[in-house]
Biopython code that builds the backbone (N, CA, C, O; Angstrom):
import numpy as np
from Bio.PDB.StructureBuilder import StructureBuilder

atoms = [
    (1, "UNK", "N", (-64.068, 69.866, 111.867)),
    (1, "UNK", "CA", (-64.176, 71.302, 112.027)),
    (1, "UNK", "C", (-65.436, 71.785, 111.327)),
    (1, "UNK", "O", (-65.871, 71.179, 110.348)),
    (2, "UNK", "N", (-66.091, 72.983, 111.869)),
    (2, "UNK", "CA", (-67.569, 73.270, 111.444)),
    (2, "UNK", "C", (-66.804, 74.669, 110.219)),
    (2, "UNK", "O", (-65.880, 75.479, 110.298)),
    (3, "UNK", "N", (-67.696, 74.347, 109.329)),
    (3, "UNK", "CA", (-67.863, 75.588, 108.568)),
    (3, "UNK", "C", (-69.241, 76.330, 108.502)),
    (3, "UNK", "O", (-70.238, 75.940, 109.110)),
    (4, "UNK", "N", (-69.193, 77.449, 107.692)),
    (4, "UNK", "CA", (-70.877, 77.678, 107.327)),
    (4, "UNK", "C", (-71.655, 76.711, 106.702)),
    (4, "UNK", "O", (-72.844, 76.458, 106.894)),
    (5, "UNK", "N", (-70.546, 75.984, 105.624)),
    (5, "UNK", "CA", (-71.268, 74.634, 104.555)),
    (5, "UNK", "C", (-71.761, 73.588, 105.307)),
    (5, "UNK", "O", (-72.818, 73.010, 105.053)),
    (6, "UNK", "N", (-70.599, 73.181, 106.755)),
    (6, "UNK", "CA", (-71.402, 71.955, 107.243)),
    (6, "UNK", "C", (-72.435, 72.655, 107.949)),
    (6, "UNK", "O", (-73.501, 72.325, 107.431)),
    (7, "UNK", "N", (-72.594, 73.336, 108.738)),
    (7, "UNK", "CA", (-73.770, 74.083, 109.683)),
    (7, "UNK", "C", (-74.836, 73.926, 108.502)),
    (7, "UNK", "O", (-75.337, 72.802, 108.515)),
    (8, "UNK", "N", (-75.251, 74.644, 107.623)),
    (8, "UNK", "CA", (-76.179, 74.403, 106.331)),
    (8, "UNK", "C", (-76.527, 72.998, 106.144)),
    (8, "UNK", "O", (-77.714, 72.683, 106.225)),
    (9, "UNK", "N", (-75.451, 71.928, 105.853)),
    (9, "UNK", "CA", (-75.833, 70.329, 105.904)),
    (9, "UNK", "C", (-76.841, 69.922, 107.041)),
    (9, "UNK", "O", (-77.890, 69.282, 106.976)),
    (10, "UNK", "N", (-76.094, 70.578, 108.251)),
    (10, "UNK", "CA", (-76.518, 69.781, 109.323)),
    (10, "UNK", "C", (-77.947, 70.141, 109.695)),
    (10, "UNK", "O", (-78.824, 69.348, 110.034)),
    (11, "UNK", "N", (-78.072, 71.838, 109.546)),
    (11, "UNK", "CA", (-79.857, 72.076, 109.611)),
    (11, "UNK", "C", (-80.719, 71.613, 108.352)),
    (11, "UNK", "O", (-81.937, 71.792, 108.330)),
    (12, "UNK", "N", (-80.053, 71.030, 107.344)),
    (12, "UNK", "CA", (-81.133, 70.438, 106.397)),
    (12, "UNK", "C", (-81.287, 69.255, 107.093)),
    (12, "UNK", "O", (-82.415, 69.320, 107.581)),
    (13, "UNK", "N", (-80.792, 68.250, 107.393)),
    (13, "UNK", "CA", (-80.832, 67.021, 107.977)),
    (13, "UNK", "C", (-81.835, 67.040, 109.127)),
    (13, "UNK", "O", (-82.619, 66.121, 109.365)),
    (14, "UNK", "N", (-81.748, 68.030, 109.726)),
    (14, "UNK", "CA", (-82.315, 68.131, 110.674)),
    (14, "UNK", "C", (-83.883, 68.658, 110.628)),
    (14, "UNK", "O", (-84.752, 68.324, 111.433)),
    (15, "UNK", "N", (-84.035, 69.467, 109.620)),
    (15, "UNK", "CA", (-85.594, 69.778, 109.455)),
    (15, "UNK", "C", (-86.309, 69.219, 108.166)),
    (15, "UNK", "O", (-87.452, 69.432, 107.762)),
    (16, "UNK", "N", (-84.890, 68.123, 107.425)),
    (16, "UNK", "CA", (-85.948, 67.429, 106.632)),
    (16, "UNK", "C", (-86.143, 68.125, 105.499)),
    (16, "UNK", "O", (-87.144, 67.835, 104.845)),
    (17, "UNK", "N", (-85.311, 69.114, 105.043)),
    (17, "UNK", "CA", (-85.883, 69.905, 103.845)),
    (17, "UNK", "C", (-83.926, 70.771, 103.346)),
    (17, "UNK", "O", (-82.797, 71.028, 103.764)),
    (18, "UNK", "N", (-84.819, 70.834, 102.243)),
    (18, "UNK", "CA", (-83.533, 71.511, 101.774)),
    (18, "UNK", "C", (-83.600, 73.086, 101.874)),
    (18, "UNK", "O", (-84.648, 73.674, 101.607)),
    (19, "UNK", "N", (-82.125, 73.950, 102.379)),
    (19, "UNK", "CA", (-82.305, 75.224, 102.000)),
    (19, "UNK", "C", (-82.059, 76.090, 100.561)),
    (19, "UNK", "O", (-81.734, 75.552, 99.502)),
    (20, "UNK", "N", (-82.241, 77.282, 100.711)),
    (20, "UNK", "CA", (-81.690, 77.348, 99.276)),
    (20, "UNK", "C", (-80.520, 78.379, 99.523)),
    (20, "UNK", "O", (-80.057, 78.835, 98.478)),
    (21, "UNK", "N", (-79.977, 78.816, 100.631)),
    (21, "UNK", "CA", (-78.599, 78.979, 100.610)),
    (21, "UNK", "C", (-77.700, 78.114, 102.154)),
    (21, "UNK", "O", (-77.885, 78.762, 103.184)),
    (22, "UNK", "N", (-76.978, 77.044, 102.321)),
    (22, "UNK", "CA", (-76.926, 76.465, 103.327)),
    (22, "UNK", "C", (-75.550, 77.609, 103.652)),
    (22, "UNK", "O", (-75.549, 77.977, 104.827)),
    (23, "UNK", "N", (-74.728, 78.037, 103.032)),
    (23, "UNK", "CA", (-73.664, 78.340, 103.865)),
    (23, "UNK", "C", (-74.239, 80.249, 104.404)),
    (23, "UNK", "O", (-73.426, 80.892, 105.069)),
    (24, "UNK", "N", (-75.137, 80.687, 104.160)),
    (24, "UNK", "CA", (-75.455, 81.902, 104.470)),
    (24, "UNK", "C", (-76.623, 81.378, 105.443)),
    (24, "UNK", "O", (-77.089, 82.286, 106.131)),
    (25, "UNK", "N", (-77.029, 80.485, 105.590)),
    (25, "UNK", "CA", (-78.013, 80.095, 107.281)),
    (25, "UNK", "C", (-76.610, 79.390, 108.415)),
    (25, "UNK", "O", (-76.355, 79.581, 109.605)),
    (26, "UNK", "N", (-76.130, 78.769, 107.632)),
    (26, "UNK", "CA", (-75.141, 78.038, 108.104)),
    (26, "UNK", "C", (-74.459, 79.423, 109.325)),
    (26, "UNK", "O", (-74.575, 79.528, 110.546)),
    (27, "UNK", "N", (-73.890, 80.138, 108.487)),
    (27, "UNK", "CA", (-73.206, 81.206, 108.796)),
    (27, "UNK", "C", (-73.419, 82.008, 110.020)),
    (27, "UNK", "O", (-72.702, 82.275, 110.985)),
    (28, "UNK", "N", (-75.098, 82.425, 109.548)),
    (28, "UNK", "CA", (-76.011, 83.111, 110.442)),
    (28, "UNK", "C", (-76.085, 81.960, 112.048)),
    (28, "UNK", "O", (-76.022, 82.481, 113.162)),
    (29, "UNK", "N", (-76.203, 80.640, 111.900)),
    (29, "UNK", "CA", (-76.080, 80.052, 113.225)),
    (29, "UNK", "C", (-75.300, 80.127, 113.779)),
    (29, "UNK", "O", (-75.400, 80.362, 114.983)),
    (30, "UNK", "N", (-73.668, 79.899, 112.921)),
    (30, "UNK", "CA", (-73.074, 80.295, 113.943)),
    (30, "UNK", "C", (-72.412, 81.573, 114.351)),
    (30, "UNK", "O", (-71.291, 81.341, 114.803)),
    (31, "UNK", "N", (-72.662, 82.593, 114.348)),
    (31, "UNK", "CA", (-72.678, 83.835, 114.626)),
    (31, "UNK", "C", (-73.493, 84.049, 115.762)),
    (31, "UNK", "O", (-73.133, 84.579, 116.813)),
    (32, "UNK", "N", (-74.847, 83.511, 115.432)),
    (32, "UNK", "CA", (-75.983, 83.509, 116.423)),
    (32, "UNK", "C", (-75.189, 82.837, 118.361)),
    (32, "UNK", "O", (-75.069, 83.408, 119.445)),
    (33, "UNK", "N", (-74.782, 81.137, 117.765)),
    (33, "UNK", "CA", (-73.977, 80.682, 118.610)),
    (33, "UNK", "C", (-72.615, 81.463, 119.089)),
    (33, "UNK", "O", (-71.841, 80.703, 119.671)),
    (34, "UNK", "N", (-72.264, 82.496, 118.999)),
    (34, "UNK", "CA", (-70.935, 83.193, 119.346)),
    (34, "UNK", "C", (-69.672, 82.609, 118.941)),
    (34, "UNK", "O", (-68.554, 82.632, 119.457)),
    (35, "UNK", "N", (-70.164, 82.045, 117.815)),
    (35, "UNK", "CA", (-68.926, 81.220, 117.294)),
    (35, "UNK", "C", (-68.480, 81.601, 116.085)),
    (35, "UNK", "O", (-69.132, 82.526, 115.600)),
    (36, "UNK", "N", (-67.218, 81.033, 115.168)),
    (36, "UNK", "CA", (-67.110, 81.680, 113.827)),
    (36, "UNK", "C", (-66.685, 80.521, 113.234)),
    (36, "UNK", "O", (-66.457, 79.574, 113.986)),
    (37, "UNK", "N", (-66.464, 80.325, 111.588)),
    (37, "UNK", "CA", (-66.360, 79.135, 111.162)),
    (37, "UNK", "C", (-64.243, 78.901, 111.240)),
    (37, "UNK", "O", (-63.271, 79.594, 110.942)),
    (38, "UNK", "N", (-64.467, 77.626, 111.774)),
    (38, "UNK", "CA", (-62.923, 77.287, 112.347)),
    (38, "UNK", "C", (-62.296, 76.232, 110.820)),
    (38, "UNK", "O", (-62.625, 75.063, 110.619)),
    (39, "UNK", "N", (-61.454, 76.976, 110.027)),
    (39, "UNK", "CA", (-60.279, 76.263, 109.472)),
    (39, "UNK", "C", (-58.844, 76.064, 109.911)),
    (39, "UNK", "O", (-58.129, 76.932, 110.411)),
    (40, "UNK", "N", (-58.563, 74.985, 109.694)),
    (40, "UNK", "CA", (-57.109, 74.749, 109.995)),
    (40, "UNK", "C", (-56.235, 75.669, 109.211)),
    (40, "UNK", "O", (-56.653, 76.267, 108.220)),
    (41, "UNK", "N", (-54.661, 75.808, 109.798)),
    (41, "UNK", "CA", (-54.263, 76.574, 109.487)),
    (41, "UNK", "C", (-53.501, 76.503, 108.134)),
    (41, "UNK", "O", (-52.952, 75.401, 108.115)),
    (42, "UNK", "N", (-53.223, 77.185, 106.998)),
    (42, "UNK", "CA", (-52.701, 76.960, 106.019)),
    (42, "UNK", "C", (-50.829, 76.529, 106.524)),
    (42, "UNK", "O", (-50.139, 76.979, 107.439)),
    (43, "UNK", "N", (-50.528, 75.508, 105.465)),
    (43, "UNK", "CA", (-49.432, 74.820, 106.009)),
    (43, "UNK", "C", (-48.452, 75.811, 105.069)),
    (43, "UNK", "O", (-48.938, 76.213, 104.012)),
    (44, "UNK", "N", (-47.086, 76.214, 105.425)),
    (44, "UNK", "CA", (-46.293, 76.718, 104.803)),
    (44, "UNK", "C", (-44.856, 75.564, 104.655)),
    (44, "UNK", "O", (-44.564, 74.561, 105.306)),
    (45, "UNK", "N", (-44.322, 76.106, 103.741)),
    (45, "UNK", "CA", (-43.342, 74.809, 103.536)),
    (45, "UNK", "C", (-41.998, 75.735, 103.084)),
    (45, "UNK", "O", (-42.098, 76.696, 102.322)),
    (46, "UNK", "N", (-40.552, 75.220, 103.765)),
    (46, "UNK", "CA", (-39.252, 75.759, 103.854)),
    (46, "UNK", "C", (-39.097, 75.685, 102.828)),
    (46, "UNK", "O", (-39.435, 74.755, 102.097)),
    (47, "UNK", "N", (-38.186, 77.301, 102.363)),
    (47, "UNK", "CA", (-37.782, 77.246, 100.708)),
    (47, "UNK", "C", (-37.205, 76.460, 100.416)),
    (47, "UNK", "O", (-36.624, 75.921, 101.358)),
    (48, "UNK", "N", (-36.931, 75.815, 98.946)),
    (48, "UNK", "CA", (-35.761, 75.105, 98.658)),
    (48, "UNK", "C", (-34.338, 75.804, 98.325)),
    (48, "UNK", "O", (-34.376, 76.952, 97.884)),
    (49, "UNK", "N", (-33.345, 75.303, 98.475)),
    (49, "UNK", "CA", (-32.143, 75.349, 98.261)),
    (49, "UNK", "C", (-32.218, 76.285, 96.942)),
    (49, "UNK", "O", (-31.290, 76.960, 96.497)),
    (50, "UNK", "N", (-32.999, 76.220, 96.629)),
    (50, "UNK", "CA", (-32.866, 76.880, 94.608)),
    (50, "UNK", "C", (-33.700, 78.121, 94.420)),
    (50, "UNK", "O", (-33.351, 79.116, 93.785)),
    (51, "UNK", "N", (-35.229, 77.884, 95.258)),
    (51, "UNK", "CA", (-35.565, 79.092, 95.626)),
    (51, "UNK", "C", (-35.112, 80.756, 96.543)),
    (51, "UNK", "O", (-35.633, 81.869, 96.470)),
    (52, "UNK", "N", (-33.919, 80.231, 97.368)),
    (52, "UNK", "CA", (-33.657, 81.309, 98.438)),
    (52, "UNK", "C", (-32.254, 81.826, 97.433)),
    (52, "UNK", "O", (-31.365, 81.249, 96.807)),
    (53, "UNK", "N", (-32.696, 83.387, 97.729)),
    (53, "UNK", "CA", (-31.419, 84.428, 96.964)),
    (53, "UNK", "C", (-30.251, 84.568, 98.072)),
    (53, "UNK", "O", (-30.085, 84.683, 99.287)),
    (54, "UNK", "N", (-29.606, 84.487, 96.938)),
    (54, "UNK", "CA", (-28.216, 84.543, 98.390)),
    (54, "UNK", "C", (-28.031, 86.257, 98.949)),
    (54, "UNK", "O", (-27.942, 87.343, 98.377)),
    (55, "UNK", "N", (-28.033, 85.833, 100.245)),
    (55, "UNK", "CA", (-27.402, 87.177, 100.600)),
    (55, "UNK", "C", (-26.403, 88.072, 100.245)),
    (55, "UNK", "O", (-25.284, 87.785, 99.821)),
    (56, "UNK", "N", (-27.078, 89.654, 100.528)),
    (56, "UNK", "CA", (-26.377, 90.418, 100.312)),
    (56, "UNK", "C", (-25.079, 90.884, 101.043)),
    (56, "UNK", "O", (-25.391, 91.306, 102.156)),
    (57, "UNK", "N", (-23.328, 90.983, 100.750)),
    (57, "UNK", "CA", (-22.472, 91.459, 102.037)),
    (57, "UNK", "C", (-22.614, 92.789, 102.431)),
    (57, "UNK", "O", (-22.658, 93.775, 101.696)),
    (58, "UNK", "N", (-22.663, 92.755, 103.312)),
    (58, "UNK", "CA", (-22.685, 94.501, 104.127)),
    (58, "UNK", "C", (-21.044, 94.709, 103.303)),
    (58, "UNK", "O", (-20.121, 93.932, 103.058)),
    (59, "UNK", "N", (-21.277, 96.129, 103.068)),
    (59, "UNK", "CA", (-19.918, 96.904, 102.871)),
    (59, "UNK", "C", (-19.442, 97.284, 103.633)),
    (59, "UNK", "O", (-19.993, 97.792, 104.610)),
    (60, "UNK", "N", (-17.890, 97.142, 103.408)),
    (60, "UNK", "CA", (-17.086, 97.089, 104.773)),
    (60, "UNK", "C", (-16.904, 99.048, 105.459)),
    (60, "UNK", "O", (-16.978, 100.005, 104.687)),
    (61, "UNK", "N", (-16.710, 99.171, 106.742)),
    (61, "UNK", "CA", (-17.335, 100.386, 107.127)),
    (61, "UNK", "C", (-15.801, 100.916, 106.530)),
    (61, "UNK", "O", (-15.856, 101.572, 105.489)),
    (62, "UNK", "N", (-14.619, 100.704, 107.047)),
    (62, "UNK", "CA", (-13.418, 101.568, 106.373)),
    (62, "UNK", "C", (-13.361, 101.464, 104.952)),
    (62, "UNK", "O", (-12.465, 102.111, 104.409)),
    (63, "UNK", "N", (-13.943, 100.949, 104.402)),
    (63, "UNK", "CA", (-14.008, 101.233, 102.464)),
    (63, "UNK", "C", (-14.704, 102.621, 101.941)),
    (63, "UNK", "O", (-14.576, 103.159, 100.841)),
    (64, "UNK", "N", (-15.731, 103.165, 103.437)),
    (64, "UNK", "CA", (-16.437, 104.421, 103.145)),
    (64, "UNK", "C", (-15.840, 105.371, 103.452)),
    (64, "UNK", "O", (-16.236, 106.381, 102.870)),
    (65, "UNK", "N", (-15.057, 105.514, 104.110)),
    (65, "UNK", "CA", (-13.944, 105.965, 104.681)),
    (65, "UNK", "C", (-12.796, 106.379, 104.064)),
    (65, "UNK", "O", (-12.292, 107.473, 104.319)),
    (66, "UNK", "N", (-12.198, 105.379, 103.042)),
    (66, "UNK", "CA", (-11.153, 105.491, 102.927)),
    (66, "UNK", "C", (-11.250, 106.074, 101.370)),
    (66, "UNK", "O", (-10.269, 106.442, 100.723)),
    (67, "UNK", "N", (-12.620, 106.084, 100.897)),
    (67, "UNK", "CA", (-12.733, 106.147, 99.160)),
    (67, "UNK", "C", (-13.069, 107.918, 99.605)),
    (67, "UNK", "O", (-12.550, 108.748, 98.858)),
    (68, "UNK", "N", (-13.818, 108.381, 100.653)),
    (68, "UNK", "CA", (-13.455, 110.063, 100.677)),
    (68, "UNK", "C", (-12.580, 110.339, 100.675)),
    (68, "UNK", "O", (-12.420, 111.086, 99.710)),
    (69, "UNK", "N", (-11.238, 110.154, 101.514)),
    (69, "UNK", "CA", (-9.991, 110.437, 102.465)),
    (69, "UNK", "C", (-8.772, 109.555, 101.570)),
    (69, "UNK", "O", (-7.868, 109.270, 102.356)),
    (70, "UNK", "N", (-8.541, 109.148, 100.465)),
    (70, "UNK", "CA", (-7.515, 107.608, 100.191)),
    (70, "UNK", "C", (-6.446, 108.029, 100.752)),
    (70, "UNK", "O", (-5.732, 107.047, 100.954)),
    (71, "UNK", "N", (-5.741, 109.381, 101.270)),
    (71, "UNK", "CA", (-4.202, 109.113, 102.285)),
    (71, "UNK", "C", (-4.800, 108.792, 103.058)),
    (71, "UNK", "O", (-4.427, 107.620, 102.998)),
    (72, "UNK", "N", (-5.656, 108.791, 104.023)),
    (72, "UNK", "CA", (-6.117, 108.740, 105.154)),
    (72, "UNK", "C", (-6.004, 108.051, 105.974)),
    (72, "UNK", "O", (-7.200, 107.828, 106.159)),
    (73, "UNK", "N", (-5.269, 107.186, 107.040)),
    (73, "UNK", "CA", (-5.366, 106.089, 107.254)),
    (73, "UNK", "C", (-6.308, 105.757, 108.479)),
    (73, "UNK", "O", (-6.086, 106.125, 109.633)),
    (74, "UNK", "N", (-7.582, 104.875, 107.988)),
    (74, "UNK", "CA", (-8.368, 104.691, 108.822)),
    (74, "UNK", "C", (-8.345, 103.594, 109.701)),
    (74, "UNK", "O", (-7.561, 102.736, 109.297)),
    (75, "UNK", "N", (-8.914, 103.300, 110.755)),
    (75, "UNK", "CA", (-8.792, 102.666, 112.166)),
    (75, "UNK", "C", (-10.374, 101.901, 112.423)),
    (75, "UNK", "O", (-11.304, 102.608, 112.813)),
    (76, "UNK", "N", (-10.542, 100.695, 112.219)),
    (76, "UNK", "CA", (-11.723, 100.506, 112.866)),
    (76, "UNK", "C", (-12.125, 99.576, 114.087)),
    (76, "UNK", "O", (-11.659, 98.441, 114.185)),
    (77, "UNK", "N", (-12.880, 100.028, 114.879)),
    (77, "UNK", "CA", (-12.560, 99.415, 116.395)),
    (77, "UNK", "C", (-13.997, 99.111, 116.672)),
    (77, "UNK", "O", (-14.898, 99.656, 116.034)),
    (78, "UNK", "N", (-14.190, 98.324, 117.531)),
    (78, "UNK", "CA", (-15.197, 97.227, 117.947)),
    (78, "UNK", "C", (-15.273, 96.658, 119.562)),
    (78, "UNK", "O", (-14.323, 95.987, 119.965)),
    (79, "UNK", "N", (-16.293, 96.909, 120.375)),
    (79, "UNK", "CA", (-16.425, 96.404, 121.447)),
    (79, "UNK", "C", (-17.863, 95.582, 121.598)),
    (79, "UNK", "O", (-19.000, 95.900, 121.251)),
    (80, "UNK", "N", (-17.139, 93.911, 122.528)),
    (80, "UNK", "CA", (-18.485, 93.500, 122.757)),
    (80, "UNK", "C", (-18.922, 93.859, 124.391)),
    (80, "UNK", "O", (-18.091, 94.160, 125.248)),
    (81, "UNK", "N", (-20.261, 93.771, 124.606)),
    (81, "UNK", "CA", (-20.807, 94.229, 125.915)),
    (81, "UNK", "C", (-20.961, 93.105, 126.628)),
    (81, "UNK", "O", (-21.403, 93.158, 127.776)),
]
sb = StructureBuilder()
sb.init_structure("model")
sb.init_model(0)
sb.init_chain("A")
sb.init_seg("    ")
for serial, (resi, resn, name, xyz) in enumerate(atoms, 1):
    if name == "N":
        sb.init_residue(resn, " ", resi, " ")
    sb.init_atom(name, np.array(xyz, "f"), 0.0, 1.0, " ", f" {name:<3s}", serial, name[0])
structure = sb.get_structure()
């Protein structure tokens, strides 16, 4: 994969001389070329077992219900589509 640093290597090699900034000519070529400098992608890695917080429980919907109202007797109903 090209960076600005190798682009800089590769035009010193090539004209025989050293620059005195390779990754800011580097850079400038390939920009010039319509290109941009290509890194791979940073790797991410699955939490461990020790790192992940345990979830939080949803509160149950008739507990909100029933702590305004306590004679109240509430009903809770559910349809799937």
């Amino acid at each position: 994969m090209w960076n600005s640093r190798k682009v800089g290597e590769w035009i010193e090699r090539q004209i025989g001389r050293e620059l005195n900034n390779k990754k800011q000519r580097g850079w400038e070529y390939l920009k010039r070329m319509g290109r941009s400098p290509q890194v791979p992608r940073p790797i991410t890695h699955p939490p461990t077992n020790a790192s992940r917080r345990p979830l939080k429980e949803a509160p149950d919907e008739g507990d909100e219900a029933q702590g305004s109202h306590p004679t109240a007797k509430a009903e809770l109903w559910c349809e799937d589509e």
